[in-house]
C-alpha positions as CSV (number, residue, x, y, z in Angstrom):
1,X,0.0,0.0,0.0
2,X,2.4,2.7,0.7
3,X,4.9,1.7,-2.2
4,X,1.4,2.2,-4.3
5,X,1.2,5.8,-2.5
6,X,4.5,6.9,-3.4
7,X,4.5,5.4,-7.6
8,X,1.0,7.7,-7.4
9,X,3.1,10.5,-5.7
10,X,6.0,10.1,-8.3
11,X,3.5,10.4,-11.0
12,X,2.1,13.7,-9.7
13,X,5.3,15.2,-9.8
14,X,6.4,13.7,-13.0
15,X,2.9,15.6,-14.5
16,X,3.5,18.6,-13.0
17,X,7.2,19.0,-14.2
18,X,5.4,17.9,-17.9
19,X,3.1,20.7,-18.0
20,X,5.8,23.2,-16.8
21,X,7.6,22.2,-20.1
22,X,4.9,22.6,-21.7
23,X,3.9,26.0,-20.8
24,X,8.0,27.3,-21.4
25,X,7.7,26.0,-25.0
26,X,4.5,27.7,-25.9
27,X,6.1,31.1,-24.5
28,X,9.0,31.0,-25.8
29,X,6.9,30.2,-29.4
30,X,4.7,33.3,-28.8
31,X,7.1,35.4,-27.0
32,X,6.2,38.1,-29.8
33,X,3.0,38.7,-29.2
34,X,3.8,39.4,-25.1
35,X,4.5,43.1,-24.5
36,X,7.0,44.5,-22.9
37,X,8.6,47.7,-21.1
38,X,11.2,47.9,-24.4
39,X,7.9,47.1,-26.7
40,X,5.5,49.7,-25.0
41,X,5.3,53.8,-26.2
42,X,4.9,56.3,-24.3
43,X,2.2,59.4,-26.0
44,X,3.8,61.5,-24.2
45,X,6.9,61.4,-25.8
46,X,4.9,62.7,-29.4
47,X,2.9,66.1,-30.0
48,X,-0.5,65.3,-32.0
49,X,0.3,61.5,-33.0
50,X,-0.3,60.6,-36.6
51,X,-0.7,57.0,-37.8
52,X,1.0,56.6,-40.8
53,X,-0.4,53.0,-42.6
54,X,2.7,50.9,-44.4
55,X,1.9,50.9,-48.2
56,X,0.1,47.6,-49.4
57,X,2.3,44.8,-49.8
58,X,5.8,46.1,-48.3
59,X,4.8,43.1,-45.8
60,X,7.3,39.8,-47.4
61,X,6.7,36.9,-45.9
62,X,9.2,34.1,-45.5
63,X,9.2,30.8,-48.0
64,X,8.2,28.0,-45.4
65,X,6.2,30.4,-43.1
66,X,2.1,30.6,-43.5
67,X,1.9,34.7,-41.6
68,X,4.0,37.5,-41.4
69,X,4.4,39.8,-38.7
70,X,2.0,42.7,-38.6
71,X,4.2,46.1,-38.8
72,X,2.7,48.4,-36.7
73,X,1.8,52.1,-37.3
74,X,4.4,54.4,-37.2
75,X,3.5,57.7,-34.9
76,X,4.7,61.0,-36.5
77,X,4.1,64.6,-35.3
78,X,3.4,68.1,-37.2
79,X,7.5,68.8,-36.3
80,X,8.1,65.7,-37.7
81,X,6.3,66.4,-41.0
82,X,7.4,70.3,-40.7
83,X,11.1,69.3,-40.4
84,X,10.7,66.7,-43.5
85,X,9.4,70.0,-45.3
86,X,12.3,71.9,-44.2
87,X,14.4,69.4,-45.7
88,X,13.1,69.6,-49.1
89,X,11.1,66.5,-48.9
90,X,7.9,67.8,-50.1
91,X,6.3,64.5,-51.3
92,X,6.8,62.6,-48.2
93,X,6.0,65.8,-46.1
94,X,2.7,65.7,-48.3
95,X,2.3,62.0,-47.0
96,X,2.5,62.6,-43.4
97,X,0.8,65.8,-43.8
98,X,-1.7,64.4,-45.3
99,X,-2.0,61.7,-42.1
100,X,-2.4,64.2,-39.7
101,X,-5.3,66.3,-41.2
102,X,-6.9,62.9,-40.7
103,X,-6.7,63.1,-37.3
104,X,-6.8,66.9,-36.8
105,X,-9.2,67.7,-39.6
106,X,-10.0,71.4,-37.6
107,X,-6.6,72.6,-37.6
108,X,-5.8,74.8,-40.6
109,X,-2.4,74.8,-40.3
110,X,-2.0,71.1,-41.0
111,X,-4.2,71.7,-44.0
112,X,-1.8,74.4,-45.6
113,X,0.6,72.6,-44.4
114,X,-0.4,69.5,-46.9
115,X,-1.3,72.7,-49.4
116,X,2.3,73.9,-49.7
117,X,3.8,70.6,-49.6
118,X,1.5,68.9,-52.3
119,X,2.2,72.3,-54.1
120,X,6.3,72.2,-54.0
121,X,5.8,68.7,-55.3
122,X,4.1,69.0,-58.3
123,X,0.5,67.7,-57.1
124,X,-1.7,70.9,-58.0
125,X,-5.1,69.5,-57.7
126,X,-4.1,68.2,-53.8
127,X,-2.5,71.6,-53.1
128,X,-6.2,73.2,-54.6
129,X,-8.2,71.3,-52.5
130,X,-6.0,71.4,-49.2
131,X,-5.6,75.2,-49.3
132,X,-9.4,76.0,-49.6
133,X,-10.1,73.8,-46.7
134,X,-7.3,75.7,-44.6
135,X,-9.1,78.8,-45.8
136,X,-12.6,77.2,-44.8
137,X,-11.2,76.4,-41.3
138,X,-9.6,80.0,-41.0
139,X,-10.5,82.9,-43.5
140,X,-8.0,85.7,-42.2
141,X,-5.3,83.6,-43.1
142,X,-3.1,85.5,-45.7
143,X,-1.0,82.9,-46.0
144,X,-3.5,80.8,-47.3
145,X,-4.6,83.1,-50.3
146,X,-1.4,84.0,-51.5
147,X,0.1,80.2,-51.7
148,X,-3.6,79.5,-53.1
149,X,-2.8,82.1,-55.5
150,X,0.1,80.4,-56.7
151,X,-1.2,77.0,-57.4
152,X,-3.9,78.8,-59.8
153,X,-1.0,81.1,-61.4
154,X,0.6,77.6,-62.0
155,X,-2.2,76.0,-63.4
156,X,-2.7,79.6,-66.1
157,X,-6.0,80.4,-64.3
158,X,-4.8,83.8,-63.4
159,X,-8.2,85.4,-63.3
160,X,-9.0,82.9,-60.2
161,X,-5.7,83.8,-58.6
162,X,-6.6,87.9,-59.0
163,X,-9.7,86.8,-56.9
164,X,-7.8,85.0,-54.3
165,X,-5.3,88.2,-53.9
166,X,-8.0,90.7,-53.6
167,X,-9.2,89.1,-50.8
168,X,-5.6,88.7,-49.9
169,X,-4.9,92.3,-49.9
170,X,-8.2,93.2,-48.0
171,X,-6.8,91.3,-45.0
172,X,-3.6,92.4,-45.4
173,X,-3.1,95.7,-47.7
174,X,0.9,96.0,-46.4
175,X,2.3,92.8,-47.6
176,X,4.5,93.3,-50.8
177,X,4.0,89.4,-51.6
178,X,0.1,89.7,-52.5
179,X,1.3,93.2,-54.9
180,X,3.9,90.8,-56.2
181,X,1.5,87.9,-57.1
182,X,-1.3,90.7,-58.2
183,X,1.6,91.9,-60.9
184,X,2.2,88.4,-62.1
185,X,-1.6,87.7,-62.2
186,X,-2.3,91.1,-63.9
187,X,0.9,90.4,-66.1
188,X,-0.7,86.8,-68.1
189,X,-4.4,88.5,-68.7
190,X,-2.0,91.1,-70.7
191,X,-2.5,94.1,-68.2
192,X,0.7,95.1,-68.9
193,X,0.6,98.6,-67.5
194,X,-1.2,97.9,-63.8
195,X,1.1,94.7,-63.4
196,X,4.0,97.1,-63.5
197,X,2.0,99.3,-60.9
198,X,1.7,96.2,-59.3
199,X,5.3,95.6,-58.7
200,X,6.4,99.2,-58.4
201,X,4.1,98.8,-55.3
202,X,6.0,95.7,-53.8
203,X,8.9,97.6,-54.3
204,X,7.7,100.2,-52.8
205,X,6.5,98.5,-49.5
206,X,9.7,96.3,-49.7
207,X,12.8,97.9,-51.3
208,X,14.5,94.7,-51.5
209,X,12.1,92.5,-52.9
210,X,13.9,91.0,-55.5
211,X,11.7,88.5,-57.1
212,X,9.4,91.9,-57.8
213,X,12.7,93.2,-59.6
214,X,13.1,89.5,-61.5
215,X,9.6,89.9,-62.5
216,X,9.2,93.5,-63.4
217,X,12.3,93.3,-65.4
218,X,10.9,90.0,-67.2
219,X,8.1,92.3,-68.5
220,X,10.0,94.5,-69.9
221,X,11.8,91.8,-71.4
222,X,8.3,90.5,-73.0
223,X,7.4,94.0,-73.9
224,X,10.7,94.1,-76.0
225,X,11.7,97.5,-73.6
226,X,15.0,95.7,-73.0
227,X,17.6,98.8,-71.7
228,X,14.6,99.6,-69.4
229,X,15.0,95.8,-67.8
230,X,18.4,96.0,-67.2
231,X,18.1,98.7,-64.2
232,X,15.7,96.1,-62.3
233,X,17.6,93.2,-63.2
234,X,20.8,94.3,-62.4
235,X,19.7,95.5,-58.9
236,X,18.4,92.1,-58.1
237,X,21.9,90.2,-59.3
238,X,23.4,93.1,-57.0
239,X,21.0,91.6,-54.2
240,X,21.6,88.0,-54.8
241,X,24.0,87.0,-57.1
242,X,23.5,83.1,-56.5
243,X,20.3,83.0,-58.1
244,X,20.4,81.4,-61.7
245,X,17.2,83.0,-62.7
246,X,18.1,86.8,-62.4
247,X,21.1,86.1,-63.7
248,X,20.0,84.6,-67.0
249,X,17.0,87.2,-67.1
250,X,20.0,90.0,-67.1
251,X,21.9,87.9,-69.6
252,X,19.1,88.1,-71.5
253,X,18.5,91.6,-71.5
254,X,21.8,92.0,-72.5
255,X,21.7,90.3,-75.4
256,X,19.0,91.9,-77.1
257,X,20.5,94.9,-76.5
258,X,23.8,93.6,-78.1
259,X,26.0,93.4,-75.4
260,X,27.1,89.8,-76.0
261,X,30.4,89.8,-74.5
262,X,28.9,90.6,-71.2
263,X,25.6,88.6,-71.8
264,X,27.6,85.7,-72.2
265,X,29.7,86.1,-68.9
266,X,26.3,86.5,-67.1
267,X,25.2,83.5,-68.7
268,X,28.3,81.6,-67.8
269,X,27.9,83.1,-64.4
270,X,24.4,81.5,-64.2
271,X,25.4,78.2,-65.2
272,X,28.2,77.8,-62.5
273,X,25.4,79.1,-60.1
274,X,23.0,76.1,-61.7
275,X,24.7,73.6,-63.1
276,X,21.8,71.5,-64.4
277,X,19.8,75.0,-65.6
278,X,19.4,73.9,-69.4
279,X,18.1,77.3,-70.1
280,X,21.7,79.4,-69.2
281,X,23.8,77.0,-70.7
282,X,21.9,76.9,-74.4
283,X,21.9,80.8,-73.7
284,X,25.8,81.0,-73.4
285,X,26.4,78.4,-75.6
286,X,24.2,81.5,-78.5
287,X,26.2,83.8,-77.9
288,X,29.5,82.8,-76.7
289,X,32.1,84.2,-79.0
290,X,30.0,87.0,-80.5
291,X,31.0,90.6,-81.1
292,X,29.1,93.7,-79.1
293,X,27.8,95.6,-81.3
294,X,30.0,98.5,-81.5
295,X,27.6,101.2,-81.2
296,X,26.5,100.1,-77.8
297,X,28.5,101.0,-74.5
298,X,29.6,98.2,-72.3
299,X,26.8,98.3,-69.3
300,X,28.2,99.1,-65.9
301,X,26.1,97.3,-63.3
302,X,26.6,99.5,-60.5
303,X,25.2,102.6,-62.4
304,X,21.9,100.5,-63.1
305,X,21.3,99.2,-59.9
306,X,21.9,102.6,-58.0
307,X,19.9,104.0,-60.2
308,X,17.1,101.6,-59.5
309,X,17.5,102.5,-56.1
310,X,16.6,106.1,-56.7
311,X,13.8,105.1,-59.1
312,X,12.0,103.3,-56.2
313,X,13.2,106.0,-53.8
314,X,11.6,108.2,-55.7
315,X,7.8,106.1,-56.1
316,X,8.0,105.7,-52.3
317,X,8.3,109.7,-51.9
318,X,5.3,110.2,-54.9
319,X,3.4,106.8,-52.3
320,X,3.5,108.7,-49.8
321,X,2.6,112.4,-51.3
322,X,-0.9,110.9,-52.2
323,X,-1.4,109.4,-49.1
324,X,-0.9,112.8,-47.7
325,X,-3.5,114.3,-49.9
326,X,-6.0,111.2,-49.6
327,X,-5.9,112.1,-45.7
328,X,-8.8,114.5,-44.4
């Protein structure tokens, strides 16, 4: 009887120690799916979470295996997306801007956010539609109309764009951008003489507003006034001399007024500034070697841009003698 007591004993034990084995195996099998302090976020750690989904079938799964993992969300924030703008990643900034509209569908600044991104990346219709919401959720927003603005201007619907900037300048009758965009707007339905006022008027408000020089001296440059560009142009390279497009704007200028010798430094100039810009280096490659025309004086830079200077000087004193006589 008692050797029967202890085999029954025995047998407990050997169970027990069975089942223990048992229940090891099965956690190490499924240790994956058991959380733990390394595996856990914290929300505090992120500012207005966004859940990015991974793209349909980036998930691989391994010959002789019937699953694959699931890959979680990834948890973004509007810095995060901001700083992805910032880098000059306006597609992917578009991506996780568009995310977190999702889940902060109120906030217009997420919307023009997604706007300008979608707009630096190519994606007009996106850009459209995200910078009238932002302009839904918040209707003072200058910002909103003058990027808005753009997008049309991009997509030749420069009669929309006028209406966008006239609201624009109703909020906000001191910012040189919205005269800027009203000139280019003004400029492609042919206006030719109020897109000038246009950018006299940025100019005026902002003396060193350069793309208004760039652009006022490219209408000239359409109107065929050519020696009247150069003043604006060469004031702008004065400003900024890195940018390709003022520079091959003033080589321009000078060309057609046959002053190739220095058209095609300029040019030269401009394709060392950009080395991929097409347009400079076909420019230099014209007139590279050319004669001036003798019956033209070399053009002296400084003289133009100085006296650009007291052009504007001089609207600024005429702005403000009418102000003077508008007030009662």
């Amino acid at each position: 009887m008692r050797n029967t007591t202890l085999t029954t004993t025995l047998r407990e034990r050997i169970s027990t120690v069975i089942v223990g084995l048992v229940l090891i195996s099965a956690i190490v099998l499924t240790g994956c799916d058991i959380p733990t302090k390394r595996d856990t976020g914290s929300r505090a750690d992120t500012v207005d979470p966004v859940a990015t989904t991974v793209a349909a079938g980036s998930v691989s799964v391994t010959p002789g295996t019937t699953s694959a993992a699931p890959v979680g969300p990834t948890l973004v924030t509007y810095v995060d997306a901001e700083s992805v703008f910032r880098e000059g990643r306006y597609a992917e900034a578009a991506v996780l801007f568009s995310s977190y509209v999702e889940l902060k569908p109120e906030n217009p600044f997420g919307h023009y956010m997604l706007g300008l991104s979608a707009w630096k990346a190519g994606d007009h219709a996106r850009a459209e539609q995200a910078l009238k919401r932002a302009i839904a959720l918040d209707p003072s927003h200058v910002k909103s109309y003058l990027n808005l603005s753009r997008v049309l201007l991009g997509t030749d619907r420069p009669l929309e764009a006028l209406e966008q900037l006239d609201t624009a300048l109703t909020l906000d009758s001191t910012s040189n951008v919205v005269y800027r965009l009203r000139g280019r707007a003004l400029a492609d339905l042919g206006h030719v003489d109020a897109a000038t006022d246009a950018y006299r008027r940025a100019l005026v408000l902002d003396q060193d507003d350069v793309w208004s020089m760039n652009n006022l001296g490219l209408l000239f440059i359409e109107q065929g006034w050519y020696d009247e560009a150069l003043y604006p142009l060469a004031r702008a390279v004065e400003l900024d001399s890195t940018q390709v497009t003022f520079l091959n704007n003033l080589g321009m200028a000078l060309e057609h007024t046959g002053r190739f010798t220095q058209a095609a430094e300029v040019y030269r100039r401009a394709t060392v500034a950009g080395a991929t810009h097409v347009r400079a280096a076909a420019n230099f490659a014209r007139v590279d070697g050319r004669e001036n025309n003798p019956l033209v004086e070399p053009a002296d830079f400084g003289l133009l841009a100085a006296e650009f200077v007291r052009q504007v000087e001089g609207w600024r004193e005429w702005d403000a003698t009418v102000v003077g006589v508008r007030e009662p």
